[in-house]
C-alpha positions as semicolon CSV with decimal commas, in nm:
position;residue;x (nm);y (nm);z (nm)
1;X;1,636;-1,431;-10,729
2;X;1,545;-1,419;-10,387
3;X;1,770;-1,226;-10,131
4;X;1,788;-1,391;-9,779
5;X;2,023;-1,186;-9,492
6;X;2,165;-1,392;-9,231
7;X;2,161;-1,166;-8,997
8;X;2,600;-1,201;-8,945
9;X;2,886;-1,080;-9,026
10;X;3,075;-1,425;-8,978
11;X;3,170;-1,524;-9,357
12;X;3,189;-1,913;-9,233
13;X;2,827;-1,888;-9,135
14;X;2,711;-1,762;-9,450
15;X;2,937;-2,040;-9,634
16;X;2,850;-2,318;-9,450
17;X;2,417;-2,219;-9,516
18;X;2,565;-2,178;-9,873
19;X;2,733;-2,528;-9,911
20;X;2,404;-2,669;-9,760
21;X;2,142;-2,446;-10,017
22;X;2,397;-2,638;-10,281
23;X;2,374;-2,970;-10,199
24;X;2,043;-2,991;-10,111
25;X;1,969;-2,833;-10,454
26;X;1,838;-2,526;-10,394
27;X;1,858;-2,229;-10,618
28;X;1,702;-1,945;-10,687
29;X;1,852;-1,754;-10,312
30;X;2,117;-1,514;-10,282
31;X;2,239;-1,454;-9,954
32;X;2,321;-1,130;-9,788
33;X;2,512;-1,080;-9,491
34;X;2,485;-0,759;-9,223
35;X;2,781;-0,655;-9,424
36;X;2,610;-0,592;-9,716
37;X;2,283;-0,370;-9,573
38;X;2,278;-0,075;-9,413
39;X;2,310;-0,085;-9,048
40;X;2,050;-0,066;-8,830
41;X;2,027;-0,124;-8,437
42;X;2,068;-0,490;-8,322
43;X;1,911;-0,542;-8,028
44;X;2,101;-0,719;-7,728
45;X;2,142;-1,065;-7,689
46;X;1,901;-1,079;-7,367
47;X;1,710;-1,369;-7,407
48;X;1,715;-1,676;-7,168
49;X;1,715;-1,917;-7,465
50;X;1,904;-1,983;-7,743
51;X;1,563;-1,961;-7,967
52;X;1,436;-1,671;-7,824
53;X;1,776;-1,482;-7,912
54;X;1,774;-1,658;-8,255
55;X;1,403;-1,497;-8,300
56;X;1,465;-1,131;-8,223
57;X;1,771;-1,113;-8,385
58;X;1,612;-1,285;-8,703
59;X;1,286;-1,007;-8,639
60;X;1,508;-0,736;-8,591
61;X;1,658;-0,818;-8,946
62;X;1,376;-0,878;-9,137
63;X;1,195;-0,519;-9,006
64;X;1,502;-0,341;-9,049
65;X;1,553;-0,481;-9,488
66;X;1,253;-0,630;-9,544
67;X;1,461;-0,935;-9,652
68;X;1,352;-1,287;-9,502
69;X;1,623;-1,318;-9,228
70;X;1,795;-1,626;-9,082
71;X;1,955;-1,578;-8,804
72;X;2,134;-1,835;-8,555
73;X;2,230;-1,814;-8,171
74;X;2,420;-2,089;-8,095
75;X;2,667;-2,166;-7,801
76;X;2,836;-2,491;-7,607
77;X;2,651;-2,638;-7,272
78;X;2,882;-2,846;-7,040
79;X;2,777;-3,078;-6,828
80;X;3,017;-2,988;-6,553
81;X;2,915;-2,667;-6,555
82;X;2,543;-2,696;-6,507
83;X;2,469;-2,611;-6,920
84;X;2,708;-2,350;-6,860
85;X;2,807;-2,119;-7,081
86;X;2,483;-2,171;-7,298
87;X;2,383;-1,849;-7,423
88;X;2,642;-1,687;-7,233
89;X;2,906;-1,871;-7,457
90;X;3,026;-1,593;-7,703
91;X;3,104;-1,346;-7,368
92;X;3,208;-1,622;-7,155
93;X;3,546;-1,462;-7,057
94;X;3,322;-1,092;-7,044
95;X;3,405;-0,967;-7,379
96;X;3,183;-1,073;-7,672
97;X;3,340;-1,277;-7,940
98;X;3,649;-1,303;-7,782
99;X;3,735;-1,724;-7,915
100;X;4,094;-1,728;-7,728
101;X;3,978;-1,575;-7,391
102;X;3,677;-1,776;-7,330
103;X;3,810;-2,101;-7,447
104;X;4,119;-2,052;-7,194
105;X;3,825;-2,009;-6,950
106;X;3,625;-2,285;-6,989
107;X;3,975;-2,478;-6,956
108;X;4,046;-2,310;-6,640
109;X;3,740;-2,408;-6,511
110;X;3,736;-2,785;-6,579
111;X;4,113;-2,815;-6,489
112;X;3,999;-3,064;-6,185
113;X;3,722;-3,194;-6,370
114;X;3,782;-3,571;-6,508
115;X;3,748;-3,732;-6,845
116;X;3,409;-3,877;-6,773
117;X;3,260;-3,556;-6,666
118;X;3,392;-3,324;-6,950
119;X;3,027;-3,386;-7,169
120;X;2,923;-3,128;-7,360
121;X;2,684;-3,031;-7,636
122;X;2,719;-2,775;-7,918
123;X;2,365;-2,631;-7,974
124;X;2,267;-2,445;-8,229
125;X;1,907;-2,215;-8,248
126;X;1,829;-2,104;-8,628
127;X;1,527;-1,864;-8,672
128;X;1,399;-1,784;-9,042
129;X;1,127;-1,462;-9,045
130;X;0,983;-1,378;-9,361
131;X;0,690;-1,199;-9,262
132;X;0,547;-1,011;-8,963
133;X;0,295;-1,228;-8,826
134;X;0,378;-1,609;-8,623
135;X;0,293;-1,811;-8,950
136;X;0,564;-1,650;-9,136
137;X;0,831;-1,746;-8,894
138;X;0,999;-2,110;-8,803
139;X;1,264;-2,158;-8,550
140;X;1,435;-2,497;-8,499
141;X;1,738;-2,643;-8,242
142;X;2,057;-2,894;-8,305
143;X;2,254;-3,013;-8,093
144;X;2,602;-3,207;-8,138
145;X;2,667;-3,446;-7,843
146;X;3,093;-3,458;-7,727
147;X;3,328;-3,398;-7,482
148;X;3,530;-3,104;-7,416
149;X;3,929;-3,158;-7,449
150;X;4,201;-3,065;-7,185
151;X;4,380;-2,876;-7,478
152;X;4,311;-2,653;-7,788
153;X;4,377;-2,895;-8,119
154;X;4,313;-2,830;-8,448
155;X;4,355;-2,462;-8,640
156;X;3,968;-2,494;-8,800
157;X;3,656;-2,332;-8,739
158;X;3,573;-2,082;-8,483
159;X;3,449;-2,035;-8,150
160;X;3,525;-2,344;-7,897
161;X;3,556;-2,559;-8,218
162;X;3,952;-2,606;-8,082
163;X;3,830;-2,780;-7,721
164;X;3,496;-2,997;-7,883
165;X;3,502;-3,362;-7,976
166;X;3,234;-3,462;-8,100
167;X;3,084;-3,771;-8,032
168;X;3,225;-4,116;-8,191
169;X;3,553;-3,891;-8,304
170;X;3,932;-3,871;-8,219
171;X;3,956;-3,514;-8,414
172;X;3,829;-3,190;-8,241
173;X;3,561;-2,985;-8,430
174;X;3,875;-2,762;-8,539
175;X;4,002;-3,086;-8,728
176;X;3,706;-3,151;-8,911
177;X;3,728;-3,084;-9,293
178;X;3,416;-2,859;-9,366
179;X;3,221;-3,100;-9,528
180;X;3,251;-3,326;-9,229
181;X;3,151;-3,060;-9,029
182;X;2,847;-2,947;-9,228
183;X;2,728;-3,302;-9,206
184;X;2,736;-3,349;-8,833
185;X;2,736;-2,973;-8,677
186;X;2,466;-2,820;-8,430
187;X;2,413;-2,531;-8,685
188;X;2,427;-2,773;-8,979
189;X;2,154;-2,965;-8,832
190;X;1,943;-2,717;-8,774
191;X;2,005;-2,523;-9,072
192;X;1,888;-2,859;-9,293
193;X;1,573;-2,805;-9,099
194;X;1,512;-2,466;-9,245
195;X;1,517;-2,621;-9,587
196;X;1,182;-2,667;-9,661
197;X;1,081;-2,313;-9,572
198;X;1,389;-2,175;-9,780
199;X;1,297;-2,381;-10,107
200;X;0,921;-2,253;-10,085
201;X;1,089;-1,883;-10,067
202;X;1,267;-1,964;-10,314
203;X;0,972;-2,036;-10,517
C-alpha cells in the first residue's frame, strides 16, 4: 500500500481525492493528511500563482515525510475585480481561512456591480511530488466557469462555495450534492488529471 499526504488538514479535500481514487478504480493508495505526520514548517503561501504555491507546498511535504505529496492551492478570480482575490482568496478579508469574513467581502465589494458583470471562475492548482528532481513532479490547473451571487445560498462545501454558480446551474456550489460537485469542480478537474501519475505510484 502506498501512502500519499495531501498536504491539508481539510477532511473534504482528502474525501473528495478519495471518492475520485474510487471511481476511477484505483487502489492500492492510502492517503494521509498533515494531521496524521508530524509537523514540520510550511512555508508561506508567497507565490504569484496558484501553481507555484501548489508546488512548494507539495515540495515542502514530500522533503519533510518522504511521502509523494499532493497538494492543491486553489482560490475564486472575479471578473469585476480584475482576477481578484486569486491567490489572495483564503485571506481575502486579512485573516487566513476565515469562509464568513471574506465571502461578506467579496459581497461588499460587488454590491454596485450588475448581473452581467458578476463572472467568476473557481480555479484550482494540484501539484503531485514524488521525488526530488523535475521529472518526478506534475502540476496541473481547473477551472469552473460561473457567476458570483448577491447572497450566500446553500449550507454545502466550504470556502465561497455559498456565493458561486456555476455555469449552466440555478444551485450555488453549496447546493451541489458531492457527487455533482466532484464531477464538475475546479479541484475535481484537476485532481482527475493527476490520475495517471497516482495509478503508476500505485503500481
Amino acid at each position: 500500500m502506498q501512502r500519499v499526504l495531501v498536504a491539508s488538514r481539510n477532511t473534504k479535500k482528502l474525501a473528495e481525492l478519495q471518492r475520485i481514487l474510487v471511481r476511477a478504480g484505483i487502489t492500492g493508495i492510502e492517503l494521509v493528511s498533515l494531521a496524521d505526520v508530524p509537523p514540520y514548517d510550511e512555508a508561506p503561501e508567497t507565490g504569484a500563482t496558484f501553481e507555484e504555491n501548489a508546488l512548494a507546498k507539495a515540495r515542502d511535504g514530500y522533503q519533510a515525510t518522504g511521502l509523494p505529496c499532493v497538494a492543491d492551492d486553489s482560490g475564486i478570480s472575479v471578473e469585476a475585480l480584475n482576477g481578484m482575490p486569486g491567490v489572495l482568496s483564503a485571506r481575502w478579508s486579512g485573516a487566513h481561512g476565515q469562509d464568513a469574513a471574506n465571502t461578506a467581502l467579496l459581497l461588499a465589494q460587488l454590491a454596485d456591480v450588475p448581473a452581467e458583470r458578476r463572472g467568476a471562475a473557481f480555479v484550482s492548482a494540484c501539484a503531485l511530488v514524488w521525488g526530488s528532481g523535475e521529472a518526478e513532479q506534475v502540476v496541473v490547473r481547473g477551472e469552473w466557469p460561473g457567476t458570483v451571487a448577491t447572497e450566500p445560498r446553500g449550507d454545502g462545501g466550504f470556502g465561497y462555495d455559498p456565493v458561486f454558480v456555476p455555469a449552466g446551474s440555478e444551485r450555488s456550489a453549496a447546493q451541489l450534492t458531492a457527487a455533482e460537485k466532484d464531477d464538475a469542480s475546479h479541484r475535481g478537474r484537476a485532481l482527475t488529471q493527476l490520475l495517471p501519475a497516482l495509478a503508476a505510484l500505485a503500481g
